[in-house]
N, C-alpha and C positions, 0 to 999 in steps of 0.2 A: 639814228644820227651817229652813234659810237662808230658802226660800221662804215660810215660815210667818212667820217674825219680821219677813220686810220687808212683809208685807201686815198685821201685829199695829199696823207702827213707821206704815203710813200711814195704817192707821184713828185711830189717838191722835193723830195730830198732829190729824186734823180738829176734833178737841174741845181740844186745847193746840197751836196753832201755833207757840208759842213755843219748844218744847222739842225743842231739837236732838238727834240720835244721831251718836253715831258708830260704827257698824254692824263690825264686826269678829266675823265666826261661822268658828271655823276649826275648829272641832271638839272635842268633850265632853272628849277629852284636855287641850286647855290653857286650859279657861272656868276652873278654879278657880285654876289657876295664877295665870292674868288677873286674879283677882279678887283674892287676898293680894299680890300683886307691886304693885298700885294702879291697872293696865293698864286694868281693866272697872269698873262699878258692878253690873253684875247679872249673871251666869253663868247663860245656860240653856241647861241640860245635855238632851242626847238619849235620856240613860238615869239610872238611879240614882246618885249620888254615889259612888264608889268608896272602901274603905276607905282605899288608899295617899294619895289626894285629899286625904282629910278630914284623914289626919294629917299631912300637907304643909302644910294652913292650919294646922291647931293649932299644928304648932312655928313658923310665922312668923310667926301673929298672937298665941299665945297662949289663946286661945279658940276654939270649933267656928264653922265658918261657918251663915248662918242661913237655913232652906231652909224654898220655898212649894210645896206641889204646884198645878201650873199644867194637867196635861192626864192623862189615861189613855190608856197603850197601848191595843194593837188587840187584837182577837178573833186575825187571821191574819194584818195584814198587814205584807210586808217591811220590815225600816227603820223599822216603826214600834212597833216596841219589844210584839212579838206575844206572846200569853203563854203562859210554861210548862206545858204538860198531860203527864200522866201516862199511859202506855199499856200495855198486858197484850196478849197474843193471844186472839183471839175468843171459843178457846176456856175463856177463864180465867173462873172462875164469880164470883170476887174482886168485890165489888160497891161498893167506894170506901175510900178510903184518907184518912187525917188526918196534918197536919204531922209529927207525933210517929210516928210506924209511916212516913211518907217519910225523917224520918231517920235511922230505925232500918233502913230499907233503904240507901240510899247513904252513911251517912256510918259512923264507927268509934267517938266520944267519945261519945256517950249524953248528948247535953248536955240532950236534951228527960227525960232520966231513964228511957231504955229502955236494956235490952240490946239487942247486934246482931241484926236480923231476917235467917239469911237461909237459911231453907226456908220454903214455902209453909203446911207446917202452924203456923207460929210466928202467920201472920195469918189461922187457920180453916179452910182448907184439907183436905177429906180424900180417903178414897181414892186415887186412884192419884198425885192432887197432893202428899200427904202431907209424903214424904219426897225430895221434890225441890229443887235447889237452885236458889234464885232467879236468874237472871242477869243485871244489871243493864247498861243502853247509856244512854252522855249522850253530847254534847259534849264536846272535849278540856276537861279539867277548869281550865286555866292561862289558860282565855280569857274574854272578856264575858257569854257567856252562861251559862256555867256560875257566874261570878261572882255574879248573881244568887241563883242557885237556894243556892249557899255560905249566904249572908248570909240566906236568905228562912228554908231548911229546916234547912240543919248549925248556923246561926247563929254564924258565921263560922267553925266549922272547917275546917282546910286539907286535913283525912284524911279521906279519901273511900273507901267499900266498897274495897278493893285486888279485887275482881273483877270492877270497874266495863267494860265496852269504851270508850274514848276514839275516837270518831269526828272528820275531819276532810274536808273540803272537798277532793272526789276530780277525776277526769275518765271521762266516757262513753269510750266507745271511738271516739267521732265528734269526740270534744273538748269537749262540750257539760260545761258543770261539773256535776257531781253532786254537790248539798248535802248539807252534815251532818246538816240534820235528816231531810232525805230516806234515808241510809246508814244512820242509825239506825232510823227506822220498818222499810225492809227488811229490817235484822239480826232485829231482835222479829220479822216474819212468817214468819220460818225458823226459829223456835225459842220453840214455845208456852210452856218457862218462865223466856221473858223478859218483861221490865220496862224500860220507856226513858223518857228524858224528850225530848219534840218539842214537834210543833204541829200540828193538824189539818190546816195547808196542803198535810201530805204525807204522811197516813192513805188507808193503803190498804184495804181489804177484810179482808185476814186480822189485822186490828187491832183494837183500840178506847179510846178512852178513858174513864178513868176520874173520876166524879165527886172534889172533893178538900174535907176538912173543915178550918177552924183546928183543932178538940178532937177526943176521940172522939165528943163529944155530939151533933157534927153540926151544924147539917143540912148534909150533903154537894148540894154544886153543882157544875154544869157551868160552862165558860168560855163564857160568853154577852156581849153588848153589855150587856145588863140586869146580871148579875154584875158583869161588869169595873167599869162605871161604877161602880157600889153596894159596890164593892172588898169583896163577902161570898164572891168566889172566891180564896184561899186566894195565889195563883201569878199574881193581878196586877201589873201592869206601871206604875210611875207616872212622871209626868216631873217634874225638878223645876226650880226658879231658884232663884240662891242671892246671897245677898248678904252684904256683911263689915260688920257690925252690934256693933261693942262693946257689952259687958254693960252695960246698963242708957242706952247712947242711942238716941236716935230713931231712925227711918227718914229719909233724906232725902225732902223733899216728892215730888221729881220721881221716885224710886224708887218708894215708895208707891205716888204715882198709875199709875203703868204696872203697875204690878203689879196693883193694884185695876182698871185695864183688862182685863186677860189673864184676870182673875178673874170679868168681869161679862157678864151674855148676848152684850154685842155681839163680845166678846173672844170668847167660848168658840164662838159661830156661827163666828165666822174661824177658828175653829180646826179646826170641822168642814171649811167650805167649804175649807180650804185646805191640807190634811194628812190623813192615814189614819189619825190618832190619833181617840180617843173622847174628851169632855167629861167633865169633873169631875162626880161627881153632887151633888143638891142641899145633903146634909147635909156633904162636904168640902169644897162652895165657900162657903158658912156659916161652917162653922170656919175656913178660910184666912182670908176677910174679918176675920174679926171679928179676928183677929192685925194687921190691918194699922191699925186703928182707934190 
């Protein structure tokens, strides 16, 4: 992201040379802080807003801070904010799954209005599938990535399946780190009635992913470039920028304009050329401009 923002700060100058930065990127953990404290004018976070964040600004300023989507995660890649996919073993005949039925598998409070799913026959399932119990692997549930999936599927529940496996960031026997999401995919290939949440970067054979719906209605999609941008896959990943905007005043000019930078081809090319994130697609960089008007 450091790298992205200083090649964002020297294409805008060429069309406002007037307008100074003061470049300070220390990381998503203290952009909002920066930004209620008086520190920043504009927070750009490297992942989604955090719930503890937002209400850190609410009790010092009073109000929610005001957020643009500026960029889409990746299909796979590290760091850049890859997206959640859903996975079964090969042999699971389970043909795609909706928000509502993911968190009737991992979560406990039925906030989506399900009871808890957790045998195979509950989502169709027969034969020898039937009466088997689902067994579910994510990430440790207390970290960033599972923070997401919290907010996106439980819709902010903290109570998660209690037969979840919490994986963490291991080592080889050579030393070589072994990922989390890599220890989960292996756990699913050793046990066809499991269920994980990863990322294709580290699908193996006896896996596979699963298409994911918002509704039951469908239409269920795969994590593709095309989906992600077109945010119609379910488990996209957004980046945002945030600014401290009291109820009912303006944007400051020079915010605005930089923002309406980041927003506009020249912006979103740089953003290609110069990070592993994917571009906003047509119809959210539309509606983001048209906010900034």
């Amino acid at each position: 992201m450091g790298g992205l923002v200083k090649a964002w700060i020297a294409e805008f100058r060429r069309h406002q040379p007037d307008v100074t930065f003061d470049y300070r990127m220390y990381g998503t953990a203290s952009a909002i802080g920066a930004l209620y404290t008086g520190a920043g004018d504009i927070a750009i976070l490297g992942e989604e807003i955090s719930p503890a964040a937002k209400r850190a600004f609410e009790r010092a300023r009073g109000y929610p801070p005001t957020g643009f989507e500026i960029a889409t995660g990746s299909v796979d890649a590290n760091f850049y904010d890859y997206a959640h996919m859903i996975f079964v073993h090969k042999d699971n005949p389970l043909r795609g799954l909706s928000l509502g039925q993911l968190e009737a598998i991992f979560g406990v409070d039925g906030r989506r209005g399900r009871e808890p799913v957790r045998t195979w026959s509950q989502l169709g399932l027969t034969g020898d599938w039937a009466d088997k119990a689902i067994q579910p692997y994510g990430w440790k549930t207390d970290v960033d990535f599972a923070l997401f999936f919290r907010e996106r599927v439980l819709e902010g529940s903290h109570r998660w399946n209690p037969a979840i496996v919490e994986l963490v960031h291991g080592k080889h026997a050579d030393g070589r780190q072994y990922d989390h999401g890599q220890r989960i995919i292996d756990a699913l290939a050793r046990n066809r009635h499991g269920i994980a949440i990863s990322n294709v970067r580290y699908a193996v054979p006896d896996v596979r992913a699963l298409p994911l719906a918002w509704d039951d209605d469908g239409p269920y999609v795969h994590a593709t470039p095309a989906t992600l941008i077109a945010q119609s896959y379910p488990l996209t990943r957004v980046i945002p920028a945030y600014v401290d905007l009291p109820p009912g005043a303006p944007l400051e000019p020079a915010q605005r304009e930089f923002l309406r930078f980041l927003l506009s081809r020249e912006g979103q090319r740089a953003l290609v050329e110069h990070s592993g994130y994917l571009p906003l697609g047509p119809a959210v960089r539309a509606r983001e401009l048209a906010r900034l008007r």
